[in-house]
Backbone as a chain_set.jsonl record, in Angstrom:
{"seq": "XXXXXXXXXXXXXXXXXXXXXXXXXXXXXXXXXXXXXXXXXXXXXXXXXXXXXXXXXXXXXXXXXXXXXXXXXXXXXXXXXXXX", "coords": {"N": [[0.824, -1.199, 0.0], [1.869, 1.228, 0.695], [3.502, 1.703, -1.019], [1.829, 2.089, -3.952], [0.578, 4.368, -2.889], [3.152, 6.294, -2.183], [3.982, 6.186, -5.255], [1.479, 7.367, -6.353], [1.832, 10.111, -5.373], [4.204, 10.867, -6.159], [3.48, 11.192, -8.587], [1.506, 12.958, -8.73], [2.705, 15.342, -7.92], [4.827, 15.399, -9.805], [2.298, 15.794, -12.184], [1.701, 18.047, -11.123], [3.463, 19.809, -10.518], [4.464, 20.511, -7.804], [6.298, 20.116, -4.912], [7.127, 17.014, -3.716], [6.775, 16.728, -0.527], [4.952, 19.032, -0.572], [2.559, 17.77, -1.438], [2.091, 15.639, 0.508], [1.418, 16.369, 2.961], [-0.682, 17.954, 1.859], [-2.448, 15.606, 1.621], [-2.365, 14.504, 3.917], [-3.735, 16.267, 5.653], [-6.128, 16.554, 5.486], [-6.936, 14.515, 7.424], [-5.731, 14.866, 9.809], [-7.502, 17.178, 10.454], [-9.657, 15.487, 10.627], [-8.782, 14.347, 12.98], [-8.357, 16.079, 15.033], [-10.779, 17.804, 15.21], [-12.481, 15.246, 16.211], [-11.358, 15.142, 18.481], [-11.701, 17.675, 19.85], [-14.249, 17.024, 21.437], [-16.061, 17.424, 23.844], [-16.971, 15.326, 27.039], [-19.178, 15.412, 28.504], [-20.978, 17.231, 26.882], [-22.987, 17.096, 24.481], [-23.479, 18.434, 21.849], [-20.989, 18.654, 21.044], [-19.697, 16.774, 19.685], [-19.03, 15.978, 16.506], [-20.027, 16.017, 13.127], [-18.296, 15.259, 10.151], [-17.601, 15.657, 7.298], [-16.552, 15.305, 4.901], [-15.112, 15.473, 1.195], [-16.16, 13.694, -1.314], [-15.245, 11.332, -0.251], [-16.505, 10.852, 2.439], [-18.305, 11.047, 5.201], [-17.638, 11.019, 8.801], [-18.806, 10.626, 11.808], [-19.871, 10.526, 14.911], [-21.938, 7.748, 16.66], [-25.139, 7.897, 18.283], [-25.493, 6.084, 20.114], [-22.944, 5.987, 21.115], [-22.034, 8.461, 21.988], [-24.027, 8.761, 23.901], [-23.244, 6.535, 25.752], [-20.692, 7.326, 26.495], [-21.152, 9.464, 27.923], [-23.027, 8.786, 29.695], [-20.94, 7.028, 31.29], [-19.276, 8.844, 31.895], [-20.832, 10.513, 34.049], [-21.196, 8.83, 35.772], [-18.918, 8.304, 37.022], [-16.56, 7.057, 35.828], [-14.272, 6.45, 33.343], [-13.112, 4.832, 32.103], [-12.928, 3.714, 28.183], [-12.872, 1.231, 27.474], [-15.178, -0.324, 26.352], [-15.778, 0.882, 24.124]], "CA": [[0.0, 0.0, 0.0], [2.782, 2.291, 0.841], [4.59, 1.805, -2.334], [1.19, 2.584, -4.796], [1.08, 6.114, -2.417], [3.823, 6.945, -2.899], [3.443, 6.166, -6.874], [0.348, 8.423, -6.314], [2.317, 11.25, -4.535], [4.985, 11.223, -7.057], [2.782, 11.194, -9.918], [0.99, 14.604, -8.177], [3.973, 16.305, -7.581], [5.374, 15.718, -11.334], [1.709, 16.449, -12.876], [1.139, 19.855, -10.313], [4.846, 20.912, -10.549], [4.116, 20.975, -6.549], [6.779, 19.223, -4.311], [6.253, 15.73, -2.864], [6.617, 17.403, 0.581], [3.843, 19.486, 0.006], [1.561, 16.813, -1.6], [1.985, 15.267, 1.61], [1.068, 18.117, 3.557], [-2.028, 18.428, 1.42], [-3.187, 14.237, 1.82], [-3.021, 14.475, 5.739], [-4.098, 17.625, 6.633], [-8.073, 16.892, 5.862], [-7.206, 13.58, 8.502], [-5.279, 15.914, 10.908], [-8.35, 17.982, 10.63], [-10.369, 15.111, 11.344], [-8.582, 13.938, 14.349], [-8.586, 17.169, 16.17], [-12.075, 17.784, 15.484], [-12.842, 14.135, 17.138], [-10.304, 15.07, 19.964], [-11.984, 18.497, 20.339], [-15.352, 16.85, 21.648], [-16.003, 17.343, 25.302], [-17.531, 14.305, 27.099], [-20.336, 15.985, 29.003], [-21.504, 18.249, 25.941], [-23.552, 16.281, 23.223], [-22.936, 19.3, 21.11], [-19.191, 19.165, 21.094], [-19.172, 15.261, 18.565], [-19.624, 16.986, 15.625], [-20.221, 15.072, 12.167], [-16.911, 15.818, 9.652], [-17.862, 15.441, 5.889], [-14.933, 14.721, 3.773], [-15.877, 15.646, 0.115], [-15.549, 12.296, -2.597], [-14.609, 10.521, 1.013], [-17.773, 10.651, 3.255], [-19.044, 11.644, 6.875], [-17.415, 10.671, 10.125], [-19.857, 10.769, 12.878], [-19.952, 10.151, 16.299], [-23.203, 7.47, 16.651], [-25.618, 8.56, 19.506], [-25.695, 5.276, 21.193], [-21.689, 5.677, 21.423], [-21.962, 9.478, 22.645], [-24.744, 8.74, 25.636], [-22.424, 5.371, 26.529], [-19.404, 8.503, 27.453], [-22.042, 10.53, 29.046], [-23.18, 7.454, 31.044], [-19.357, 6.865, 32.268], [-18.199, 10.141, 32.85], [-21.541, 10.657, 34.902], [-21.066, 7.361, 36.887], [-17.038, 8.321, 37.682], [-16.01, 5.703, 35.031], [-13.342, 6.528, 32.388], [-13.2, 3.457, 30.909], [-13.532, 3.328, 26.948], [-12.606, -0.191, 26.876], [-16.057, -0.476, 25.026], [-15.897, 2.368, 22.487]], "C": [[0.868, 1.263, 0.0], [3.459, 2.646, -0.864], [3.786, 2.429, -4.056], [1.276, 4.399, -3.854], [1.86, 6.68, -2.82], [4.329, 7.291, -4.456], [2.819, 7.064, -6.579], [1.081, 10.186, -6.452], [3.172, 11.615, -5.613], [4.588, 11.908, -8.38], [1.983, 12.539, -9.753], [1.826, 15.213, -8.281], [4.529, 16.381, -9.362], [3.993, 16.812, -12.143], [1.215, 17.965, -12.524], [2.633, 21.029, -10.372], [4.792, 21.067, -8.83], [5.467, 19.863, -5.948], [6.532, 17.944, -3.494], [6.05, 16.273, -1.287], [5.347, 17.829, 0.851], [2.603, 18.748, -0.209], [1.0, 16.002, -0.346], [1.281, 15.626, 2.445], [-0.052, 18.051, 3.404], [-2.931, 17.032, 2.088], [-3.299, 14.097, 3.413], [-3.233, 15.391, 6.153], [-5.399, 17.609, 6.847], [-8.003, 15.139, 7.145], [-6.503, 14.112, 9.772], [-6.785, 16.736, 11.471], [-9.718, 17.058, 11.399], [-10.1, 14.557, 12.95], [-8.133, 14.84, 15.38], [-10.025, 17.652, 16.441], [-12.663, 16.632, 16.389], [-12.108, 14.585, 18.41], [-11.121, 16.279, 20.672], [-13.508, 18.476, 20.994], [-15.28, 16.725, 23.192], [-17.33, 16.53, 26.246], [-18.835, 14.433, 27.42], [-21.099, 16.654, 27.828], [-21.395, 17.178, 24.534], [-23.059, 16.83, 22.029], [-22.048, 19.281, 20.605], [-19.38, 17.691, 19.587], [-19.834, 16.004, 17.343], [-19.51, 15.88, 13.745], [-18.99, 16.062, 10.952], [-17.533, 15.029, 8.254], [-16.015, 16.082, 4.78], [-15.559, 14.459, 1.966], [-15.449, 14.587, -0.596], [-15.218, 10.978, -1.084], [-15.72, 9.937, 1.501], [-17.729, 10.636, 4.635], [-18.194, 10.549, 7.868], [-18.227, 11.452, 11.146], [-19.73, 9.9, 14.06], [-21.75, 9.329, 16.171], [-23.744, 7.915, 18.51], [-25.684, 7.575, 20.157], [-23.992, 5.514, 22.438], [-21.605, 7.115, 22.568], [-22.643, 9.319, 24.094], [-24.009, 7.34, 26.515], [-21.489, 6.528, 27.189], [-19.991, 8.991, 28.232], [-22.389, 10.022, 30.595], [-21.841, 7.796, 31.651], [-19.112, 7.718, 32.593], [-19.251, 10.229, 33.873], [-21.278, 9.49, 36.27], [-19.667, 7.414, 37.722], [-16.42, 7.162, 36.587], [-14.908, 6.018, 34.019], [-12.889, 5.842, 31.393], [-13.782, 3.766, 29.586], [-12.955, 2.064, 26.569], [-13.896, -0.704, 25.814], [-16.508, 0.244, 24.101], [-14.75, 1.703, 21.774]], "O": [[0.551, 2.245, -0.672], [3.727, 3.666, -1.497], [4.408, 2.928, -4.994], [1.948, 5.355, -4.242], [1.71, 7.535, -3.692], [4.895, 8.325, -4.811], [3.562, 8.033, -6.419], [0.896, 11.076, -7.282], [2.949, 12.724, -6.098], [5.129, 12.813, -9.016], [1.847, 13.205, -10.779], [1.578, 16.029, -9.169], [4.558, 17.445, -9.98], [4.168, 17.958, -12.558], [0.619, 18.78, -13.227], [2.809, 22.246, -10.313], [5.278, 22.17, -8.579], [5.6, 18.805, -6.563], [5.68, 17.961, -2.606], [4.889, 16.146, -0.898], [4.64, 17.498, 1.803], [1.648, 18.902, 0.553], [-0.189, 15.742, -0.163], [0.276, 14.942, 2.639], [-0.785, 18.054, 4.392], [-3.871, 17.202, 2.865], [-4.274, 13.612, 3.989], [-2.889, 15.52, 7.328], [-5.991, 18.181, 7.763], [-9.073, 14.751, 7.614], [-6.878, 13.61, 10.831], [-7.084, 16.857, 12.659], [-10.495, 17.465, 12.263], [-10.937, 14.4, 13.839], [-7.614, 14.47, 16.433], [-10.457, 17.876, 17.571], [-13.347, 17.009, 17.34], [-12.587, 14.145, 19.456], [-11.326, 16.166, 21.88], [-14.089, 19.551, 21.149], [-14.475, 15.957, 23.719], [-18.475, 16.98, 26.211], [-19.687, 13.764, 26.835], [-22.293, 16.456, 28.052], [-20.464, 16.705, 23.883], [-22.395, 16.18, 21.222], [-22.001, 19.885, 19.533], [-19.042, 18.06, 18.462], [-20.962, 16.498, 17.307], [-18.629, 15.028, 13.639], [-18.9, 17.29, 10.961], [-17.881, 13.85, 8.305], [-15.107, 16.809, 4.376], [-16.253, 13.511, 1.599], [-14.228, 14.433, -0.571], [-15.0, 9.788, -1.31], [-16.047, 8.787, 1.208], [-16.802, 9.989, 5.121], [-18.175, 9.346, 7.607], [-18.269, 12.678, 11.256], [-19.504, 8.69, 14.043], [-22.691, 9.993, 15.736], [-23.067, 8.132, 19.516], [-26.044, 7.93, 21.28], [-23.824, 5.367, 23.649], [-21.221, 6.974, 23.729], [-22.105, 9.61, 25.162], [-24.208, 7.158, 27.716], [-21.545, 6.65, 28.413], [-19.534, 9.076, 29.372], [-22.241, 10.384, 31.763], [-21.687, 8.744, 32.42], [-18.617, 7.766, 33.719], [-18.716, 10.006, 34.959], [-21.24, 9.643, 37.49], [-19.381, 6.787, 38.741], [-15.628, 6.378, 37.109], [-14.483, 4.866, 34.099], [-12.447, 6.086, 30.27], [-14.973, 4.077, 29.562], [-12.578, 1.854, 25.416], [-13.709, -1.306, 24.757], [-17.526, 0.152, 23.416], [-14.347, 2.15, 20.701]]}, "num_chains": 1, "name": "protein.A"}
C-alpha cells in the first residue's frame, strides 16, 4: 500500500509541478483535521461530537448510542472506553 502512495504522490507532484513534501502536507491535513475535530469533543456536551464530511470521502460521525455510553461513564465516575 505504501509503495502505490507513494506512486500516487509522485505522480501529483510531477503532474502539479508541486513538491512531494507538500503533496503530503495536502493528503493528511483533511485527517489531521479530522482527528482534532474528534479530539476536540467534550464528554459531558452532546454538542461538542460533531459530524466531519470529507468531500468524494464521506461523513465521520460520532453514533448517539456511542456518545450517551461517554455521558453514562463520565456521569457514573467511570473513564473506561474499553467499550468504544
Amino acid at each position: 500500500m505504501k509503495k502505490e502512495t507513494d506512486k500516487i504522490i509522485k505522480h501529483l507532484s510531477l503532474k502539479y509541478h508541486i513538491p512531494v513534501v507538500d503533496i503530503e502536507d495536502i493528503i493528511k491535513s483533511q485527517f489531521k483535521f479530522v482527528k482534532e475535530t474528534i479530539e476536540s469533543a467534550t464528554k459531558d456536551d452532546t454538542e461538542t461530537f460533531k459530524t466531519i464530511k470529507l468531500l468524494s470521502f464521506g461523513k465521520f460521525l460520532a453514533n448517539d448510542k456511542v456518545i450517551f455510553h461517554i455521558i453514562k461513564n463520565k456521569k457514573n465516575g467511570n473513564n473506561s472506553n474499553e467499550s468504544i
